[in-house]
N, CA, C and O of each residue as an XYZ file, in Angstrom:
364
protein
N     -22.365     10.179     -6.093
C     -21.549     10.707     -5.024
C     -20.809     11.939     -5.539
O     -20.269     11.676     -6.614
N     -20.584     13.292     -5.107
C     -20.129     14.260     -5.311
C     -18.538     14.237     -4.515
O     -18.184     13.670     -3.481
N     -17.879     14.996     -5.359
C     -16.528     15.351     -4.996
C     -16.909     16.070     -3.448
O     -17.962     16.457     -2.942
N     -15.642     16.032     -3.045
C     -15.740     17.346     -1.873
C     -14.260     18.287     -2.594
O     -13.082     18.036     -2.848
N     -15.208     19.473     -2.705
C     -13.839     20.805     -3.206
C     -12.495     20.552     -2.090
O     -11.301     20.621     -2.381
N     -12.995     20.293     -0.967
C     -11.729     21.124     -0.267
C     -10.523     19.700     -0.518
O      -9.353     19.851     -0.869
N     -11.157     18.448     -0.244
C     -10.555     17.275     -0.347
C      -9.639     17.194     -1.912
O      -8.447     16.901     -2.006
N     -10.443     17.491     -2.893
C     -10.229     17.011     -4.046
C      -9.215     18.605     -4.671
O      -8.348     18.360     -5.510
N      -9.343     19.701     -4.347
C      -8.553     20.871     -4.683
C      -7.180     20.859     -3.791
O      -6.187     21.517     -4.100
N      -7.289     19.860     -2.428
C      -6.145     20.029     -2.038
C      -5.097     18.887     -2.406
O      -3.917     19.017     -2.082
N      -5.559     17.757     -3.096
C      -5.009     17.164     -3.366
C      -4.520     17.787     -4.773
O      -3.310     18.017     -4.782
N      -4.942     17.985     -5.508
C      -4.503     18.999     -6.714
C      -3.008     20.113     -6.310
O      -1.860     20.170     -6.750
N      -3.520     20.621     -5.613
C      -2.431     21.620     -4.831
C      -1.703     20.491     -4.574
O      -0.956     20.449     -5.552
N      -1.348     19.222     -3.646
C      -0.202     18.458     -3.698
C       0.575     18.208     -5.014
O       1.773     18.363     -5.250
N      -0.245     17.860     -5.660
C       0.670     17.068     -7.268
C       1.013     18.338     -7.694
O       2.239     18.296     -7.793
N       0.679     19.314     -7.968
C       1.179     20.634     -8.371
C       2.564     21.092     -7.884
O       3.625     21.235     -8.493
N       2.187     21.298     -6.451
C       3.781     21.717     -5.576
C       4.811     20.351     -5.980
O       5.965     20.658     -6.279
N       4.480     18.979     -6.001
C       5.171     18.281     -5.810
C       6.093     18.416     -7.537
O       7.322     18.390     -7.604
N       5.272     18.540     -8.646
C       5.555     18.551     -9.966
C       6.461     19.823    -10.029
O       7.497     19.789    -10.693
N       6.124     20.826     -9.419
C       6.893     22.043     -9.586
C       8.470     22.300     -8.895
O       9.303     23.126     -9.268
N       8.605     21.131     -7.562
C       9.554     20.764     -6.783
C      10.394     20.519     -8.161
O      11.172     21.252     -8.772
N       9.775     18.773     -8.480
C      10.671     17.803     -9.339
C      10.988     18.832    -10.605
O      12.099     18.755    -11.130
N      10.077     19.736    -11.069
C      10.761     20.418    -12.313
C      11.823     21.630    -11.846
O      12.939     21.654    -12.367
N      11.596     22.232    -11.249
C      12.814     23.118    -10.385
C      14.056     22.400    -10.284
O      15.090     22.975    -10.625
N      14.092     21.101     -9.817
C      15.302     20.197     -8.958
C      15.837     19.490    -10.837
O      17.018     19.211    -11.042
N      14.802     19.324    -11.921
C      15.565     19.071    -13.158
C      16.806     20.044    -13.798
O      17.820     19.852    -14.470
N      15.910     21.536    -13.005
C      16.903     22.186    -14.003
C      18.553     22.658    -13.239
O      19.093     23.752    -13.404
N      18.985     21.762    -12.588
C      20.056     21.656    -11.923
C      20.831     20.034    -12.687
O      22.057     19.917    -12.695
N      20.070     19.106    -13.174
C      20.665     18.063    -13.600
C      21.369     18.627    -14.554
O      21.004     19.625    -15.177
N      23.050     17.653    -14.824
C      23.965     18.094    -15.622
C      23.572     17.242    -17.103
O      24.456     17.482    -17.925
N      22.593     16.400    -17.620
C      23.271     15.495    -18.552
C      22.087     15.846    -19.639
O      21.324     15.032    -20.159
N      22.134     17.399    -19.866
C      21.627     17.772    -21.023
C      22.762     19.078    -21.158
O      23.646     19.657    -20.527
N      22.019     19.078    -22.508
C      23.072     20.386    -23.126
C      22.891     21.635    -22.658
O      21.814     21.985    -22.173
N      23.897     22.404    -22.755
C      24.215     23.768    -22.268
C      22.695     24.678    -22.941
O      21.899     25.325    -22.260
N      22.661     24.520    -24.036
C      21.251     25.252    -24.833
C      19.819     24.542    -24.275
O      18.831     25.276    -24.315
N      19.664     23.391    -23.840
C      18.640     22.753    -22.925
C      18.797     23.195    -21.592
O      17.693     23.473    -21.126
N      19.588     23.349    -20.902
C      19.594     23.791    -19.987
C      19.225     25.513    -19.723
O      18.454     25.893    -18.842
N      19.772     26.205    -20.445
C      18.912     27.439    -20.258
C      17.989     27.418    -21.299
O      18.086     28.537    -21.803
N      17.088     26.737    -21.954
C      15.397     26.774    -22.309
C      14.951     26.308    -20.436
O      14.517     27.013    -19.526
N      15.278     24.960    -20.485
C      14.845     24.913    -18.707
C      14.967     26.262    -18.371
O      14.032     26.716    -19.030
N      15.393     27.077    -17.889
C      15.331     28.225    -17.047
C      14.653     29.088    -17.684
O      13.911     29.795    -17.002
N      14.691     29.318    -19.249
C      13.975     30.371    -19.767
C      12.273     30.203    -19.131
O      11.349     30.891    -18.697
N      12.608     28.908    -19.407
C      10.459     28.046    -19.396
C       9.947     29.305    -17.950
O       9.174     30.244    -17.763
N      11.067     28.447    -17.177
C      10.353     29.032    -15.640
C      10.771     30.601    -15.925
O      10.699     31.180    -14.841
N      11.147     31.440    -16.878
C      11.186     32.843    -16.281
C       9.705     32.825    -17.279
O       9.907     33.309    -18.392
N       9.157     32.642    -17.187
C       8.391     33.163    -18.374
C       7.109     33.301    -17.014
O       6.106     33.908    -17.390
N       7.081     32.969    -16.022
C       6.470     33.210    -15.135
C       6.753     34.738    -14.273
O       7.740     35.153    -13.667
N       5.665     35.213    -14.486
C       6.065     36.490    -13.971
C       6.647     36.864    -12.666
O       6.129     36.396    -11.652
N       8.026     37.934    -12.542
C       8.564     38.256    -11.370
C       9.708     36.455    -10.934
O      10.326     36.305     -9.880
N       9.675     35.859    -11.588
C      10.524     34.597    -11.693
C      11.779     34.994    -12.205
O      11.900     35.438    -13.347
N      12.838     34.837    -11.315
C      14.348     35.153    -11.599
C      14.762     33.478    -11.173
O      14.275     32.807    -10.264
N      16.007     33.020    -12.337
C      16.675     31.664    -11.913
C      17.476     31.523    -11.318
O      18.398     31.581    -12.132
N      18.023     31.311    -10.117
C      16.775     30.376     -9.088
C      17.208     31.578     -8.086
O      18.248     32.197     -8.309
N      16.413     31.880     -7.018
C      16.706     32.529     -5.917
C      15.295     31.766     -5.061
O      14.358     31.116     -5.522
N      15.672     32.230     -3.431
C      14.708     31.891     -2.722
C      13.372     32.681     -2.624
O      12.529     32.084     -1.954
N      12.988     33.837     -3.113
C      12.312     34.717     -3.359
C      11.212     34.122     -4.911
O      10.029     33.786     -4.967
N      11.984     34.191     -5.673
C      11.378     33.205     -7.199
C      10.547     31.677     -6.402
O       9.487     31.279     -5.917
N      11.453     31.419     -6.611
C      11.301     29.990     -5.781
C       9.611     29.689     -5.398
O       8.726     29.015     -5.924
N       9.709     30.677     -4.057
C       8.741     30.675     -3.222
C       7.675     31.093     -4.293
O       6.677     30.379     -4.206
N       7.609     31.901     -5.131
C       6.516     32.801     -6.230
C       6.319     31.908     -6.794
O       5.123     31.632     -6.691
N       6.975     31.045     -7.543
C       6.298     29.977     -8.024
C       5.721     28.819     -7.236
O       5.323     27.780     -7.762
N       5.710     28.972     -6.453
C       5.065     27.909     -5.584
C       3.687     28.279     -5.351
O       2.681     27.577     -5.242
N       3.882     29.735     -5.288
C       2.107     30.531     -5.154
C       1.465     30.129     -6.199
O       0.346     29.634     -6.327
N       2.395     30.425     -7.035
C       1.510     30.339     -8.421
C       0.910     29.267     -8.549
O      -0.307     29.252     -8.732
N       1.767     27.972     -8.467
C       0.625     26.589     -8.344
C       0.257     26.060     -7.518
O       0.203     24.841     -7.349
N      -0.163     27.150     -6.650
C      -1.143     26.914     -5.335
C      -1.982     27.227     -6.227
O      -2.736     26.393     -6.728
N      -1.970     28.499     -6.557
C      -3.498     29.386     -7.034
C      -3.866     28.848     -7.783
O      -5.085     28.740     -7.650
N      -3.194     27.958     -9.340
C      -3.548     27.648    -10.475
C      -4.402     26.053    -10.311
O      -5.359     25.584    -10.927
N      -3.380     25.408     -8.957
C      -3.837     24.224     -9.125
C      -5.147     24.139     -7.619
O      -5.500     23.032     -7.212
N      -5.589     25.170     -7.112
C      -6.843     25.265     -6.837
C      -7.629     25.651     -7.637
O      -8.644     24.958     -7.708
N      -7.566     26.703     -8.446
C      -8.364     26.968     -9.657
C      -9.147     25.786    -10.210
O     -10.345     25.582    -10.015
N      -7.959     24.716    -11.229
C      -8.438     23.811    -11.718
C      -9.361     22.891    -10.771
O     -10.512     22.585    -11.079
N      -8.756     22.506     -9.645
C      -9.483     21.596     -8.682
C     -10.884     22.172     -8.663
O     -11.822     21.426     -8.947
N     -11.097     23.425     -8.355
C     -12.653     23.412     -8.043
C     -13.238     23.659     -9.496
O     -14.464     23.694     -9.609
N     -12.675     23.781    -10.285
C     -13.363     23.615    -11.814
C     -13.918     22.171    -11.946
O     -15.126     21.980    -12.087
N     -12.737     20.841    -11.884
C     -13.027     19.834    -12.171
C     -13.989     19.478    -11.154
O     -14.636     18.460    -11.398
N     -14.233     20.078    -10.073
C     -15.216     19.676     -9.111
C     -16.637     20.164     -9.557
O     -17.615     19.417     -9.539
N     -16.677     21.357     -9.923
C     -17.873     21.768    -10.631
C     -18.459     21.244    -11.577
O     -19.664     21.000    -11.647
N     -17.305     20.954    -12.686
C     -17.624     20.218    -13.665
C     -18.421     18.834    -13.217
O     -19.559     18.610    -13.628
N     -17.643     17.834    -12.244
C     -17.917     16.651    -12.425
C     -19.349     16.276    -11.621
O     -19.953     15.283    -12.027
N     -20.110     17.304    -10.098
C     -20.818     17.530     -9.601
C     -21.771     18.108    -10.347
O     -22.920     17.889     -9.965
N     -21.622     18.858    -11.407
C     -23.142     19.526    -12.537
C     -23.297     18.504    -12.886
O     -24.396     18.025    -12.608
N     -22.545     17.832    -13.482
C     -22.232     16.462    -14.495
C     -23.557     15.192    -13.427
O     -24.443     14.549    -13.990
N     -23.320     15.168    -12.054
C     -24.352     14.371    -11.502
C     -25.846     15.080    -11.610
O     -26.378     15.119    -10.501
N     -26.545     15.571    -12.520
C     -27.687     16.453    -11.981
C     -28.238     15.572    -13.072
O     -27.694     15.428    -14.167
N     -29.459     14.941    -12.659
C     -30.152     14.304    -14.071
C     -30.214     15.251    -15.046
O     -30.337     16.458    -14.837
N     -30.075     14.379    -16.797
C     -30.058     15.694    -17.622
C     -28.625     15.975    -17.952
O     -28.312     16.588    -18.973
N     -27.521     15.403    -16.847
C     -26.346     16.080    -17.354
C     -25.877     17.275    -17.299
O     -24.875     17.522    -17.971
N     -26.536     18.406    -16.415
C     -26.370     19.083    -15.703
C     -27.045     20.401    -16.742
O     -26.720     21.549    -16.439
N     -27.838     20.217    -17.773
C     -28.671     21.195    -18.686
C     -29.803     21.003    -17.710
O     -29.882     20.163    -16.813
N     -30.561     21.828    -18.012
C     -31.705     22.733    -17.734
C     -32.801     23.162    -18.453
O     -33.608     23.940    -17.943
């Protein structure tokens, strides 16, 4: 049985946005240190055009793991669909 891309990349895109929510919403928790707390923010500037926090950033990173976590999705779909070809997907 083969994946379906659109099924299996959009679920990817969920856990992505949802992971990127919960890590955004960490770096507001108080019960780490002042020097942990801005590495948290450094992490996310390291994403390009990412300023901490505005609604503009925000939204950019959200693109970003749209794009990244469709990327992977139809990789692992490729992968796992060659992977069904007798042979193992060589030639």
């Amino acid at each position: 049985m083969e994946l379906s891309l659109s099924r299996y990349a959009w679920k990817c895109v969920l856990g992505a946005e949802v992971a990127y929510v919960l890590c955004v919403l960490g770096g507001f928790l108080p019960m780490r240190t002042a020097a942990a707390i801005e590495l948290h923010h450094r992490l996310f500037e390291t994403l390009p055009g990412f300023t901490w926090i505005s609604i503009p950033s925000f939204l950019l990173g959200a693109a970003y793991m749209f794009v990244l976590a469709w990327i992977f999705g139809a990789y692992i779909v490729w992968m796992f669909n060659t992977s069904l070809v007798s042979g193992g997907g060589t030639r």
